[in-house]
C-alpha positions in Angstrom: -3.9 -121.2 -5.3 -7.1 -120.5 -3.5 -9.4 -123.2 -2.4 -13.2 -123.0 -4.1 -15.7 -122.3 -1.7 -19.4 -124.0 -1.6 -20.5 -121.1 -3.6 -19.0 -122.1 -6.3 -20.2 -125.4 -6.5 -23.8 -124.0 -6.1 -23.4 -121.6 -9.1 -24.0 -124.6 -11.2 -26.7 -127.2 -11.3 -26.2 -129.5 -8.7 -29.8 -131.3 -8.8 -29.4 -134.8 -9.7 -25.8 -134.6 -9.6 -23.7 -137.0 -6.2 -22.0 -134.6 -3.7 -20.1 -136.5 -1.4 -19.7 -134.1 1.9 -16.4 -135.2 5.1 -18.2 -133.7 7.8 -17.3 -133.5 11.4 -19.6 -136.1 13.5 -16.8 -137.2 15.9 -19.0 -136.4 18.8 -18.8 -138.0 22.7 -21.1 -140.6 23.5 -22.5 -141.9 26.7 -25.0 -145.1 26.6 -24.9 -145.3 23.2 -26.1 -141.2 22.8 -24.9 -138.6 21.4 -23.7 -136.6 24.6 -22.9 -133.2 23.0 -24.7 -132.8 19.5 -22.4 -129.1 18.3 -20.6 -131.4 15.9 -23.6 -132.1 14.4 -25.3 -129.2 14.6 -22.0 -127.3 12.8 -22.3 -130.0 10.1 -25.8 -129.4 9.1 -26.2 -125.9 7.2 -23.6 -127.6 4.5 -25.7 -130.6 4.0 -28.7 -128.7 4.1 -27.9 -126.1 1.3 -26.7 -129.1 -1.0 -29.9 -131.3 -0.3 -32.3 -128.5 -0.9 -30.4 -127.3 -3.9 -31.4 -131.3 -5.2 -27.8 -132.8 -5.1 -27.9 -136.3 -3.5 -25.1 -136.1 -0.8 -22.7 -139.0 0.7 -21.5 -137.8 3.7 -18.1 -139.2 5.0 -17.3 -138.9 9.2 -15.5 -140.7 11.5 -16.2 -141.6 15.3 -13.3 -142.4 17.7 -10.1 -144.7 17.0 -11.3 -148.0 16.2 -8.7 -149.9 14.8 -9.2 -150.0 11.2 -12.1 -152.6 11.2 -16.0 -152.4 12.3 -16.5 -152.1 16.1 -20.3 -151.6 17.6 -19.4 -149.0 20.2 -17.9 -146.5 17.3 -20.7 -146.8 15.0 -21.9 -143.2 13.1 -25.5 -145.1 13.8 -26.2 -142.1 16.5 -24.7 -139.3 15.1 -26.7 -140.0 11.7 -29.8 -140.6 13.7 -29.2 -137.1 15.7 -28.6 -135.4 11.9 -31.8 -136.9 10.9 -33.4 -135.5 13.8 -32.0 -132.0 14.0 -32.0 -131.5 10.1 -35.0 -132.7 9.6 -33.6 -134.3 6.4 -34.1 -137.5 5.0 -31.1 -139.2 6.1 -29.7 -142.9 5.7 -26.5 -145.2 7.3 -24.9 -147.4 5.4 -24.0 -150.6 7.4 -20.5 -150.2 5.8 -17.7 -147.9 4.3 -17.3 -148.4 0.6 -18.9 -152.1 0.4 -22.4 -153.8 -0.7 -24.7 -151.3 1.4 -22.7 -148.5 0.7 -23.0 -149.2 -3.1 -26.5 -150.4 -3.3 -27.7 -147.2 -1.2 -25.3 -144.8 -2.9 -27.0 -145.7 -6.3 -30.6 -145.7 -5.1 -30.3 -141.9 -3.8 -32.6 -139.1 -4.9 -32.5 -136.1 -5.3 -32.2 -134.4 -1.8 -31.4 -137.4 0.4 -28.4 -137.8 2.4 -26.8 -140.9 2.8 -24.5 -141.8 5.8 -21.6 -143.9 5.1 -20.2 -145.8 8.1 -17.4 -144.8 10.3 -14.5 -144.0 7.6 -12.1 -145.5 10.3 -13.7 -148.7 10.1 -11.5 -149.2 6.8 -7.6 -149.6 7.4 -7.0 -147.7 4.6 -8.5 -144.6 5.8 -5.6 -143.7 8.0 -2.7 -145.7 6.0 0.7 -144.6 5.7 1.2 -146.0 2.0 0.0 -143.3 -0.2 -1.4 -146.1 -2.6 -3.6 -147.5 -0.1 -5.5 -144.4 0.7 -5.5 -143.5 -2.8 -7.1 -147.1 -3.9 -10.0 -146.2 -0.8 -10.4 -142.3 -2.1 -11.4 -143.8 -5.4 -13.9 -145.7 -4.3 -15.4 -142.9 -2.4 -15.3 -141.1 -5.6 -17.2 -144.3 -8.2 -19.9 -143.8 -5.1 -20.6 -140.1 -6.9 -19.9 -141.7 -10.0 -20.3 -139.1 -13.1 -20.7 -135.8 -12.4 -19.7 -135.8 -8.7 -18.3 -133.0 -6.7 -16.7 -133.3 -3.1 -16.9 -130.8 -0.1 -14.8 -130.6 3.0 -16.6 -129.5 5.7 -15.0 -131.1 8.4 -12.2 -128.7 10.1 -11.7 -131.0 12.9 -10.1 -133.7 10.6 -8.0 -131.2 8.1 -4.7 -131.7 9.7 -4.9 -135.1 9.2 -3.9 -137.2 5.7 -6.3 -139.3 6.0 -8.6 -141.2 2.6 -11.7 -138.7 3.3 -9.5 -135.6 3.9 -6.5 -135.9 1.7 -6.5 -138.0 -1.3 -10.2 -137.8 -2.3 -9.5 -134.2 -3.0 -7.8 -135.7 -6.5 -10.3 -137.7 -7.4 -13.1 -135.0 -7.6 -13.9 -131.3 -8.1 -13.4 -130.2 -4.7 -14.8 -127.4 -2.7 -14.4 -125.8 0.5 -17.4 -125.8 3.1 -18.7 -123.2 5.0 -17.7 -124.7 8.4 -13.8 -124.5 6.8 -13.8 -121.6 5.3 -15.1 -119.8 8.8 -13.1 -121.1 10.4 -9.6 -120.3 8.5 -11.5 -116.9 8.7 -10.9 -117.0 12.3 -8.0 -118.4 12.8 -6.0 -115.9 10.7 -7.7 -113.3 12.9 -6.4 -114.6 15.7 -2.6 -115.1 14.3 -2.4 -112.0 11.5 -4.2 -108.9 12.5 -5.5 -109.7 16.2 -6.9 -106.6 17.9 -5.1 -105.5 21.2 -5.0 -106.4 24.2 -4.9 -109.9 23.2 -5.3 -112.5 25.7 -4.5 -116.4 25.3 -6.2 -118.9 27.4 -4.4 -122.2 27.8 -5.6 -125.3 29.9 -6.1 -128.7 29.6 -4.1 -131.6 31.1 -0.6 -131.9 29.7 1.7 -128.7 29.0 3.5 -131.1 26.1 0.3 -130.5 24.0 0.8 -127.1 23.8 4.1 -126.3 23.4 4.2 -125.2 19.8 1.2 -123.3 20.3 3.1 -121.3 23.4 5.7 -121.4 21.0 3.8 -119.3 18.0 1.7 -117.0 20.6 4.0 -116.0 22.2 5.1 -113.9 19.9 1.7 -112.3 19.2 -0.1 -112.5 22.3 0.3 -109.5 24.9 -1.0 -112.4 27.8 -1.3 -115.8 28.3 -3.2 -117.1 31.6 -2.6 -120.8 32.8 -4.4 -123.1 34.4 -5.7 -126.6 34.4 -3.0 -129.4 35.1 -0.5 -127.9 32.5 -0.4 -125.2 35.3 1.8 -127.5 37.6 4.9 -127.9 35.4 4.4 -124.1 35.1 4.2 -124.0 39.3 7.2 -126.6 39.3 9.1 -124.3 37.1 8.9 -121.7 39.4 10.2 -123.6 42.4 7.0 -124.5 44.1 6.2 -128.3 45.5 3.1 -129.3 43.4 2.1 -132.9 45.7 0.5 -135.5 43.5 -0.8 -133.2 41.3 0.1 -134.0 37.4 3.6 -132.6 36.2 5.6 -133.1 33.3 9.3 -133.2 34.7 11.0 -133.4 31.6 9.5 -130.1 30.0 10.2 -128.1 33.4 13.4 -126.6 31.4 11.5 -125.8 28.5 8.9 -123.6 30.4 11.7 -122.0 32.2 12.9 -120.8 29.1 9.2 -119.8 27.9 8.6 -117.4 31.0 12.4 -116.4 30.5 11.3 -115.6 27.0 8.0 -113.8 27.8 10.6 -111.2 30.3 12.6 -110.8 27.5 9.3 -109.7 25.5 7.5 -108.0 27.6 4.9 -110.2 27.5 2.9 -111.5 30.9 2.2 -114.9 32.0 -0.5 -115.0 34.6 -0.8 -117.9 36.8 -3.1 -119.0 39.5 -2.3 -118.1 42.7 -4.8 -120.3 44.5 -5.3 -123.8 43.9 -8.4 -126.2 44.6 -6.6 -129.0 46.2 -8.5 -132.2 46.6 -7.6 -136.0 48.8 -8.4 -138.0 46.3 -9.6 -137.8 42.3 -13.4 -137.9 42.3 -17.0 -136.5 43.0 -16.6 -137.5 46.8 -13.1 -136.0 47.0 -12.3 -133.8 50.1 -11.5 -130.5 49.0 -9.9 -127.2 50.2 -8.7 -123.6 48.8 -4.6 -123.4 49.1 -2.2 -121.0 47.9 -0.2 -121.7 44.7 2.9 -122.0 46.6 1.2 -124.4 49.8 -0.1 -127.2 47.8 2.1 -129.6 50.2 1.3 -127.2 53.3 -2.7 -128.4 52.4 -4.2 -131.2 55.0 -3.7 -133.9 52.4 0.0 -133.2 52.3 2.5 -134.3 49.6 -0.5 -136.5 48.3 -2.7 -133.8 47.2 -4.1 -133.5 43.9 -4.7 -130.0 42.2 -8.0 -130.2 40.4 -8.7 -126.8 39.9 -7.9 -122.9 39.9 -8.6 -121.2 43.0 -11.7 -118.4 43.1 -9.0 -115.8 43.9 -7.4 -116.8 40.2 -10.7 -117.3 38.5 -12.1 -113.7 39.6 -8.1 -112.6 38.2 -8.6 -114.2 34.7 -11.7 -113.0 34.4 -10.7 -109.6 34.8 -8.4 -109.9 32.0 -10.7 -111.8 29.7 -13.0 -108.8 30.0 -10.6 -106.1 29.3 -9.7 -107.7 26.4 -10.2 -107.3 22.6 -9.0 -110.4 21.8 -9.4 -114.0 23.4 -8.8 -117.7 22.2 -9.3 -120.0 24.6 -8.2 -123.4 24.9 -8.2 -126.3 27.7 -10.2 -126.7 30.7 -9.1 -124.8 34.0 -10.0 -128.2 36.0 -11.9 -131.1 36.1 -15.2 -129.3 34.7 -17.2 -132.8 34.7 -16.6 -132.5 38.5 -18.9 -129.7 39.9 -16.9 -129.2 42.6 -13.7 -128.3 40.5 -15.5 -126.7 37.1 -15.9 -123.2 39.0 -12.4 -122.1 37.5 -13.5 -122.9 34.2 -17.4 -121.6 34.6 -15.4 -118.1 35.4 -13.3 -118.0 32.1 -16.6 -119.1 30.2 -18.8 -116.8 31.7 -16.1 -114.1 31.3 -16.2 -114.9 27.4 -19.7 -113.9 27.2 -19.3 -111.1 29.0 -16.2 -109.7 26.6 -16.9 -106.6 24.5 -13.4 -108.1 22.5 -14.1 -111.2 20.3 -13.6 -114.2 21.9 -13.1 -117.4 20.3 -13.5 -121.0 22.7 -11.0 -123.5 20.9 -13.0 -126.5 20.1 -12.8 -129.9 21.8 -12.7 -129.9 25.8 -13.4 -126.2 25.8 -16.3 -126.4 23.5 -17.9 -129.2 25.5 -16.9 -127.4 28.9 -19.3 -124.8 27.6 -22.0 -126.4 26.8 -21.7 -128.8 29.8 -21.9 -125.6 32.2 -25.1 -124.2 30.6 -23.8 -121.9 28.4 -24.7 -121.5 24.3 -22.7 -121.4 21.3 -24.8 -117.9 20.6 -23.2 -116.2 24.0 -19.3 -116.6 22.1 -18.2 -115.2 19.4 -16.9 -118.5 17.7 -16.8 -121.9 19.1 -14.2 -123.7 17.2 -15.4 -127.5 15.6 -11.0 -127.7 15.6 -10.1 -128.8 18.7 -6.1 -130.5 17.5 -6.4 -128.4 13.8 -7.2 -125.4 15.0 -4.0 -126.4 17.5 -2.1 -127.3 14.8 -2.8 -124.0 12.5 -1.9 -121.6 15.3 1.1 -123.8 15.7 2.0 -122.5 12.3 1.7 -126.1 10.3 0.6 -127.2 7.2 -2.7 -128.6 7.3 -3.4 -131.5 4.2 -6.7 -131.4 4.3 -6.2 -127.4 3.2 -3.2 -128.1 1.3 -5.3 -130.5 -1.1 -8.2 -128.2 -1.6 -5.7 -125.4 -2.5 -4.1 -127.6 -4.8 -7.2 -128.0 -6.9 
């Protein structure tokens, strides 16, 4: 069965009618602001379209891992106050999830306000194992819309979890799929059913563990994958090469092995840097130098030294093949892009992004903040994924709940 889209909901009348929205507000802080607003921005076309069409909406959102009960430093309090700002709609926070303030403001909406519920992770039941619990949570996010009430899932970044807002709400109400989701899946099935050719995967980040299954499921329909940031070293280590006191995974050496053994078989290409920022010390201050792939020891800081980023000899190299490319996904930092001295190898692979004729699509969570970080806009890409771990998870080839439930409508 196919999900319903928004549209559907907004063929009927909606005005007057409860809408409760999961969107994606899981955005960094830093002193108690938001740091990077795209979740937000992402979230509000959805909300918009339903408050100007007169439904009263309850959104749903979560903020970090707090541990199933209220904690200050994960309050929604300034991601609802940036959607106020940004949306330009008239927007409340409850001070809890389903309790007093939730209920008191959830019946006092009118037509065209949006009410913020607090962090959904504030409840224990959100993210509960027993299937009753989240159920028993789900309904009372359902009596909040009381009669008449519709639910929309907006909020990719949360789909592959079963979670109370995701999951099991979707049988309590009529339930729709947002725009944000349905873009998305768009996307995604682009990059893993009809992908034009050459098409070049991006993979970075810190831990070559977390993307295993996607190496896994590209593999097979990617012409090139180019590696970097620290996932590079088991990679390097694979090959033979000393890697200092930069970050390796020992124990999934073997199964790389067998990845670039596979990729022979295949004809595919791994690229890898073959220049390496090497730094003293992890920090702003570090000491830094320029090495080749296989001299990370030869460097002056010896067995000690830290790989922080790709060299400018690799960067200009991925760049190249970014370019020439019809189709990209990106995920995972090249180095330590907070660090100006070792974002230049993932400045190169942004920049290159914009410069693609191909479509090229930046994988959500570190890569999407990379991005903006570095200067660069979400209109210079041609998607900027809200996924981060579900669009992971989809190009792993996995069921994703929060999809499954909508379909099952």
């Amino acid at each position: 069965m196919t999900a319903q889209d928004l549209n559907v909901l907004l063929e009927t009348e909606v005005r007057g009618r409860t809408v409760v929205v999961r969107s994606d507000l899981n955005v960094p802080l830093k002193d108690g602001e938001v740091a990077d607003d795209g979740r937000v921005r992402a979230s509000i076309p959805v909300i918009q379209r339903l408050a100007e069409a007169g439904a009263r909406v309850i959104v749903l959102a979560h903020l970090g891992r707090p541990k199933g009960q209220p904690d200050p430093q994960y309050s929604l309090k300034p991601a609802a106050e940036k959607l106020r700002e940004l949306s330009g709609l008239d927007v409340t926070l409850a001070e809890d999830v389903t309790g007093e303030s939730a209920r008191s403001l959830a019946a006092s909406l009118t037509d065209g306000q949006v009410l913020v519920l607090e962090n959904v992770r504030f409840d224990a039941r959100e993210t509960s194992k027993d299937d009753d619990e989240r159920a028993e949570l789900a309904q009372e996010f359902a009596d909040l819309a009381g009669e008449g009430g519709a639910y929309v899932d907006d909020a990719f970044g949360a789909v592959h979890r079963k979670h109370a807002s995701v999951y099991d709400i979707a049988q309590k109400l009529p339930s729709y799929m947002g725009d944000l989701v349905s873009t998305e899946l768009t996307v995604l099935n682009r990059l893993t059913e009809s992908p034009e050719r050459p098409y070049v995967v991006v993979l970075g980040g810190s831990k070559v563990s977390d993307k295993l299954a996607v190496i896994d499921n590209l593999l097979d329909r990617a012409d090139t994958l180019l590696v970097g940031g620290g996932m590079v070293f088991t990679f390097l280590a694979a090959q033979g090469y000393q890697v200092g006191g930069s970050l390796l995974e020992e124990d999934q050496i073997e199964t790389v092995k067998e990845y670039l053994k596979r990729a022979e078989e295949q004809g595919k290409e791994f690229v890898l840097p073959t220049d390496i920022v090497v730094a003293e010390k992890f920090g702003a201050d570090a000491a830094h130098e320029v090495v080749d792939a296989d001299k990370i020891e030869e460097s002056s800081f010896g067995s000690t030294g830290l790989g922080l980023d790709i060299g400018p000899e690799s960067a200009a190299v991925f760049a190249d093949r970014i370019r020439s490319a019809k189709t990209i996904f990106w995920n995972g930092p090249m180095g330590v892009f907070e660090i100006e001295a070792f974002s230049h190898g993932t400045k190169a692979v942004a920049e290159a992004l914009t410069q693609t004729e191909g479509f090229g699509v930046v994988g959500g969570g570190d890569s999407a903040s990379a991005v903006r970080q570095l200067g660069f806009t979400d209109d210079q890409f041609g998607h900027i994924s809200t996924g981060g771990g579900a669009s992971l998870e989809y190009l792993e080839g996995k069921t994703l709940p929060g999809i499954d439930a909508l379909e099952q409508r």
